[in-house]
N, C-alpha and C positions, 0 to 999 in steps of 0.2 A: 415384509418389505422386499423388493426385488431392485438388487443394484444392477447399473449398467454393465456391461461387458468391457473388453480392453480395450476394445477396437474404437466402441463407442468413443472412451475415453480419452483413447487417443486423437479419435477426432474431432471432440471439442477443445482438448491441449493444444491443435494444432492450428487453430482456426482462432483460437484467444487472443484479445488486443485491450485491454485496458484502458488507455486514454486518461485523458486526466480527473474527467467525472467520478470514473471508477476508483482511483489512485482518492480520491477525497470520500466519495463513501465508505472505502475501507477504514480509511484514517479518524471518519466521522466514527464507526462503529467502535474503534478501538478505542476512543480516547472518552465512546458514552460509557462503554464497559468499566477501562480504569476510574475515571471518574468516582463510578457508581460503587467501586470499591474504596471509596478515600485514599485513591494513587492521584499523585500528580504527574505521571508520566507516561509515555508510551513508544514503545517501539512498531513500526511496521516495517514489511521485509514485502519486495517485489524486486519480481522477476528482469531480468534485463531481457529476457525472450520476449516479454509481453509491454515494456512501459521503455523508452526512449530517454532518453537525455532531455531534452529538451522536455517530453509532458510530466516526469518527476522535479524538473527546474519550474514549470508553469506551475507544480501543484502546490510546493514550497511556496513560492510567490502568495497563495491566495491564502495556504493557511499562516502566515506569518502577518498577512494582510488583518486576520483574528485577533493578533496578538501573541500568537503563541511563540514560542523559543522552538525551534526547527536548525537540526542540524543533519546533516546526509553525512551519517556514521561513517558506510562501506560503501565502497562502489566495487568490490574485488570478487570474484569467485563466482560471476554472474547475476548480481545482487545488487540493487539498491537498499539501502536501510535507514532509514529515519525515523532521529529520536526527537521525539516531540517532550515538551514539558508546559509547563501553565500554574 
């Protein structure tokens, strides 16, 4: 396996933007994951570098749209965090 370099790295951390798509596929991944463990819940944590106020307020909107219990934990330390339940 041959990992990227720092530079590289740096230059996709710098160039990252999320959106709201992104912010629901993550949230999709984590909540098939717990699921699939017999959890009814889950946390996801994004970046306030990369996701806006507004596209983590649109994302909530569509998965509470679901059904699901959606609550934005943190907003402190640079961080959004939301706990989802079902």
């Amino acid at each position: 396996m041959s990992m990227i370099d720092a530079k590289t790295a740096r230059g996709i951390s710098d160039s990252a933007s999320y959106g709201v798509e992104e912010i629901l596929r993550n949230v999709d991944a984590a909540v098939k994951s717990r699921a699939k463990s017999g959890i009814a819940h889950a946390e996801c944590t994004f970046s306030k570098e990369n996701v806006s106020k507004d596209e983590i307020t649109k994302a909530i909107a569509e998965i509470e749209a679901l059904s699901y219990s959606v609550h934005l934990k943190d907003e402190q330390n640079g961080f959004y965090k939301l706990a989802l339940s079902w």
